[in-house]
C-alpha positions as CSV (number, residue, x, y, z in Angstrom):
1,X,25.3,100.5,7.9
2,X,28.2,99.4,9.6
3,X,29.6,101.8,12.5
4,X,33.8,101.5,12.5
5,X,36.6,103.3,14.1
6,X,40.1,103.4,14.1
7,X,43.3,105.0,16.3
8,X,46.1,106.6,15.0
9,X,49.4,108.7,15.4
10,X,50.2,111.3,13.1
11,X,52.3,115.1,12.8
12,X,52.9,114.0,16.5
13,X,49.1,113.8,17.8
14,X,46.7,111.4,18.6
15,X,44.4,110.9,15.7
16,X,41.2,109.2,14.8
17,X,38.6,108.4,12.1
18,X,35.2,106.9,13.0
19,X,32.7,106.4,9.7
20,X,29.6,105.0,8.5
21,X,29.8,102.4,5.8
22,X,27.9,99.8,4.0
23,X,30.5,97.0,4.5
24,X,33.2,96.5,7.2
25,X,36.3,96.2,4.2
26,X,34.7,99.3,2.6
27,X,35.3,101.3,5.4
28,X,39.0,99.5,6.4
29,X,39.5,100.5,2.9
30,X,38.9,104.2,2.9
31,X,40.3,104.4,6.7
32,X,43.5,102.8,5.4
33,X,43.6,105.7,2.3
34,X,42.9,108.5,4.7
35,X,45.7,107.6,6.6
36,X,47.8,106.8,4.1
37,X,47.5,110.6,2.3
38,X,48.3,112.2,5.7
39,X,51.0,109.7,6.2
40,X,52.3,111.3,2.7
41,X,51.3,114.9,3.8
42,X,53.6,114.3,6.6
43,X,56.1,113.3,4.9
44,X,56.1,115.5,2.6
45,X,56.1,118.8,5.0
46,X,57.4,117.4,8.5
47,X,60.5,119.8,9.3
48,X,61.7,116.7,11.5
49,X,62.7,115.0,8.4
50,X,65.6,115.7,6.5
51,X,64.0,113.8,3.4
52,X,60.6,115.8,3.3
53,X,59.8,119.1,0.4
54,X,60.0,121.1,3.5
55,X,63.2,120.8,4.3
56,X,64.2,120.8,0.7
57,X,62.9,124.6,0.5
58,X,64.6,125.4,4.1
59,X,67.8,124.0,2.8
60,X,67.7,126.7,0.5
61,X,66.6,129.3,2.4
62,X,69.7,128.5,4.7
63,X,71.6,129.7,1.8
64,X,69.6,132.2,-0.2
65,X,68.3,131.3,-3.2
66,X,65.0,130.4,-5.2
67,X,62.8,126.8,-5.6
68,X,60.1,125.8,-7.3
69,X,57.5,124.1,-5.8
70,X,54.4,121.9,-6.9
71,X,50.4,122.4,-7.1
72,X,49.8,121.7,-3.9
73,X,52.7,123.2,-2.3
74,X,51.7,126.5,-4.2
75,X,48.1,126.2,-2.2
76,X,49.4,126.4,0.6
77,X,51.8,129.1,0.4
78,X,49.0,131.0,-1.3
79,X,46.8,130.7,2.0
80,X,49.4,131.3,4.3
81,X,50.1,134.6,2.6
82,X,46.3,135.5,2.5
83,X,46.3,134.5,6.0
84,X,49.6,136.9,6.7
85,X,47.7,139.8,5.1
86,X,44.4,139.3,6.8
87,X,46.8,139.3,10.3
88,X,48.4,142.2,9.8
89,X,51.6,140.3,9.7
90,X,50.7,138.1,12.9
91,X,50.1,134.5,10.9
92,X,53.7,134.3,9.9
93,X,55.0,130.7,8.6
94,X,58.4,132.5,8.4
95,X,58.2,132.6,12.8
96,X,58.7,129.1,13.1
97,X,63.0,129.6,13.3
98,X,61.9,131.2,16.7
99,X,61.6,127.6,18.5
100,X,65.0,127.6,18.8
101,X,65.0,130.4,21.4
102,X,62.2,129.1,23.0
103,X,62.9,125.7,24.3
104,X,59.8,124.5,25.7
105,X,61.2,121.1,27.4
106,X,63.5,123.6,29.5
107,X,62.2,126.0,32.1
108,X,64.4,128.8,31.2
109,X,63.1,131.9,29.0
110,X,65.7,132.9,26.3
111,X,67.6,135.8,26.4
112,X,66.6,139.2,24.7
113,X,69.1,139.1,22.3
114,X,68.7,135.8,20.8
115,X,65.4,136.4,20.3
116,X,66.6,139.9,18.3
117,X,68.9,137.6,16.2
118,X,66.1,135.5,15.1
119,X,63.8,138.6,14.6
120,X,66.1,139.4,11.9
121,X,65.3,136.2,10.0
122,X,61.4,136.3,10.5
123,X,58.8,137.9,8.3
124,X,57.0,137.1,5.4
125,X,57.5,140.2,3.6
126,X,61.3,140.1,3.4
127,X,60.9,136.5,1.0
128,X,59.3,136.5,-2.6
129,X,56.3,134.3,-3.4
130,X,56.0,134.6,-7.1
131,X,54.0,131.2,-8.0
132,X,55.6,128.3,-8.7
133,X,58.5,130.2,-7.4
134,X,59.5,130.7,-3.7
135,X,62.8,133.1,-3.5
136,X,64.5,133.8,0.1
137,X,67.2,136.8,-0.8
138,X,68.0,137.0,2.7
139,X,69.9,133.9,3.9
140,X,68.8,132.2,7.1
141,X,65.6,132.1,6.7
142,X,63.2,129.0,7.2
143,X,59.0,128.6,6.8
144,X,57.3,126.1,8.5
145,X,53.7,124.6,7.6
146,X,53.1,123.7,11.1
147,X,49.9,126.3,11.6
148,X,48.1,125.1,8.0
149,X,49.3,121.7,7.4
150,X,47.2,119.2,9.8
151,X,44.3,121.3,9.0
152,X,44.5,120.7,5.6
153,X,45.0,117.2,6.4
154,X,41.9,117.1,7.7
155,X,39.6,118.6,5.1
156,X,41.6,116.7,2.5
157,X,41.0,112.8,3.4
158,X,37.3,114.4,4.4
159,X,36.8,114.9,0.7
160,X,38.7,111.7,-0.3
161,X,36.0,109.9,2.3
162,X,33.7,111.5,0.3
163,X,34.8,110.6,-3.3
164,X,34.6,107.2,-2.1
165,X,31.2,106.7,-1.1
166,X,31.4,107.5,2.7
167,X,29.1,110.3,3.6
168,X,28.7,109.5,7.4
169,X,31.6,110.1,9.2
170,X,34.5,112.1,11.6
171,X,38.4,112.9,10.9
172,X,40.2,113.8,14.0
173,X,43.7,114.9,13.8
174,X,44.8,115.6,17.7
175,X,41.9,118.1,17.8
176,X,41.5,119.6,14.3
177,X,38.3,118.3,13.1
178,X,36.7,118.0,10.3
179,X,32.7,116.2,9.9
180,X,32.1,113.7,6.7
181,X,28.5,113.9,7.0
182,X,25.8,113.3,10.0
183,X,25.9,109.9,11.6
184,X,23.7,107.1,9.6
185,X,20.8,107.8,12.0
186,X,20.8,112.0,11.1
187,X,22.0,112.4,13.9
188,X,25.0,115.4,15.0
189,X,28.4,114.0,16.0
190,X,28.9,115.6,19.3
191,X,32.5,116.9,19.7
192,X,34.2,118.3,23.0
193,X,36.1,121.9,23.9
194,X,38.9,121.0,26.3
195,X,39.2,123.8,28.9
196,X,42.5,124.9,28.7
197,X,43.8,124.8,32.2
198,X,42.1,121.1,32.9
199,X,43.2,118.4,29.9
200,X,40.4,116.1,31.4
201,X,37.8,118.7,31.4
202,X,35.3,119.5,28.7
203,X,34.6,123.2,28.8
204,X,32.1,123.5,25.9
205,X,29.9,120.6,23.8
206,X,29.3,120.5,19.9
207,X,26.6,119.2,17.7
208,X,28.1,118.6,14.5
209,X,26.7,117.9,11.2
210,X,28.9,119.0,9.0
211,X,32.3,121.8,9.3
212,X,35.1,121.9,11.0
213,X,36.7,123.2,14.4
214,X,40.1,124.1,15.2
215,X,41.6,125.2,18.6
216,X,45.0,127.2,19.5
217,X,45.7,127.8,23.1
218,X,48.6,128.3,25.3
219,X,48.6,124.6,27.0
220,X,49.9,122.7,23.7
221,X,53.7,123.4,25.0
222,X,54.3,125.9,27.4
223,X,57.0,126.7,30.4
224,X,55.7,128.0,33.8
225,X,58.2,130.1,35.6
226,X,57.4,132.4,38.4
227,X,53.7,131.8,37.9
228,X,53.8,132.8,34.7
229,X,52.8,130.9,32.0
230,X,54.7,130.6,28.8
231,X,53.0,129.6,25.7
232,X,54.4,128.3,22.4
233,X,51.8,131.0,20.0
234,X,54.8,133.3,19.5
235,X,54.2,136.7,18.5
236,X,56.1,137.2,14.9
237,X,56.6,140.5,15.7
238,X,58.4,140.3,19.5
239,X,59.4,136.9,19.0
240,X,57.7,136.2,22.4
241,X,54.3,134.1,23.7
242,X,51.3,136.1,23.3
243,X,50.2,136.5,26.8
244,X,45.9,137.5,26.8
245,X,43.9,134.5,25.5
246,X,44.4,131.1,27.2
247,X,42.4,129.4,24.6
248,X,40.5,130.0,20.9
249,X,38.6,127.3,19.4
250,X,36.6,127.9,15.8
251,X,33.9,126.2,13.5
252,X,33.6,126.7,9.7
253,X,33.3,125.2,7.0
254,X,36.3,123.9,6.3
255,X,38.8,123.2,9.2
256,X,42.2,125.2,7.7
257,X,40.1,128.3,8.5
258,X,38.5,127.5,11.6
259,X,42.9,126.7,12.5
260,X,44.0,129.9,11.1
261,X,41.6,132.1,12.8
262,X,41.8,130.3,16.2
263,X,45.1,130.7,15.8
264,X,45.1,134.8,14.6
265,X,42.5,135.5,17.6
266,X,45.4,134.0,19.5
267,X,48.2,136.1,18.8
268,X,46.1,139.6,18.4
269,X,45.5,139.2,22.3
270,X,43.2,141.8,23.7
271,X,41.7,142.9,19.9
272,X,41.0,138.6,19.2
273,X,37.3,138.6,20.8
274,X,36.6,141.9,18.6
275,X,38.2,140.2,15.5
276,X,36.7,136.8,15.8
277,X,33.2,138.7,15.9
278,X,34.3,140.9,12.9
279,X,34.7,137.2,11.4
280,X,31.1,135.9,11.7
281,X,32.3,132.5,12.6
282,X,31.1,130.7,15.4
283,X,33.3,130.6,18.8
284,X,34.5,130.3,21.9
285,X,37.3,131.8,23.8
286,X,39.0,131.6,27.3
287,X,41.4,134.5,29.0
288,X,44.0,133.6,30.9
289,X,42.2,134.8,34.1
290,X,39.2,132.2,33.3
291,X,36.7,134.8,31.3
292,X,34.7,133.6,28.7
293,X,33.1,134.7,25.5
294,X,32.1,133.8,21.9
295,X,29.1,133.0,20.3
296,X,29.6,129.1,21.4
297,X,29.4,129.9,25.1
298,X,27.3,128.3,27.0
């Protein structure tokens, strides 16, 4: 077998596939399909383009109003509402309208009540997810796939590597990964945990032979004033950064989990190292004073 790699950008990160396959062209070929299905997940959910589904639906959630939306689509909003209930209302794809308080290329924190104006517009529970249909009755609201969408792009062209004969293999989105199969020789892929406060440092490695694993921390954009660090894992419910965890990262099986709980663990702040063992997945986790803990730790 043939060894073959190939760079990337995609959903605004750094991306890469490396496989196993029988022929060089074989695995061109199913590179060149992997990328072009996130090319199309991206373009169909991106909210930086006017053209994509996504901003189809937030066009009439502007307004008020119902849509219907597709298969896929409807998978989606299905686990992001499972993933709102298992939260308690913290994994909210309705939080997203908050960025525009929270303007990370500044170093200025936004003002109480802007962020109480937004509040107004955020939470799951005040739209209606009736599959196929989506209905917003209170104007001004928006959803955003950005926690489940590159995760799902991940374990999707996994399986479409699979379907087409390449069983040895690794699908990195800017971190969110997602294992083929064991290299050709058997052996694990070994995968690296950035530590949070270094971007050059590996904290934690991984032996991986098959799964996926997702971080969430508070280095991905953030705004340091006063010494204080400012993340961009927003708290639905205060519209401000959680403040406790520095960093979360999660295997499983599939990689949208391992995301949404990294991500979850995140934003319950002093109850996320009790909830991620309540899970029974494996992982790691860094406070913002340097603690560690998890059932990855070294």
């Amino acid at each position: 077998m043939i060894f073959y790699q190939r760079t990337f950008n995609a959903m605004g990160s750094p991306c890469e596939i490396q496989l196993f396959a029988v022929t060089h062209s074989h695995a061109e070929h199913v590179a060149s399909v992997a990328i072009a299905d996130i090319e199309r997940l991206e373009q169909r959910y991106s909210r930086y383009r006017a053209d994509s589904f996504l901003s189809e639906i937030n066009r009439v959630a502007a307004v008020g109003g119902s849509i219907s939306v597709d298969e896929e689509t409807a998978g989606l909003l299905n686990y992001a509402s499972a993933c709102y209930q298992q939260s308690d209302g913290l994994f909210d794809i309705s939080s997203g309208i908050l960025r525009k308080a929270w303007r990370f290329n500044t170093q200025q924190l936004p003002n109480a009540q802007e962020i109480e104006a937004l509040l107004i517009k955020v939470g799951w529970h005040k739209l209606s997810w009736q599959a196929p249909v989506l209905n917003f009755p209170l104007a001004g609201m928006e959803i955003d796939f950005g926690g489940v969408v590159k995760e799902y792009a991940v374990d999707r062209v996994a399986s479409l590597c699979w379907a087409a004969g390449v069983h040895h293999g690794v699908i990195n989105l800017g971190g969110d990964i997602k294992i083929i199969g064991p290299r050709a020789d058997g052996e694990p892929w070994r995968v690296g945990i950035r530590h949070p406060r270094d971007k050059d440092a590996v904290m934690h490695t991984l032996a991986l032979r098959k799964g996926g694993l997702a971080s969430s921390g508070d280095y991905e954009r953030c705004i340091e004033i006063k010494g204080i660090r400012y993340g961009h894992v927003l708290n639905p419910k205060t519209g401000w950064p959680v403040r406790h965890l520095a960093s979360v990262s999660v295997v499983g099986d599939f990689c949208v989990v391992a995301g949404s709980a990294s991500t979850i663990a995140m934003l319950k702040e002093e109850q996320g190292p009790a909830w991620l063992k309540s899970l029974g997945l494996p992982y790691l986790w860094v406070d913002v004073h340097g603690n560690t803990g998890g059932s990855l730790r070294c």
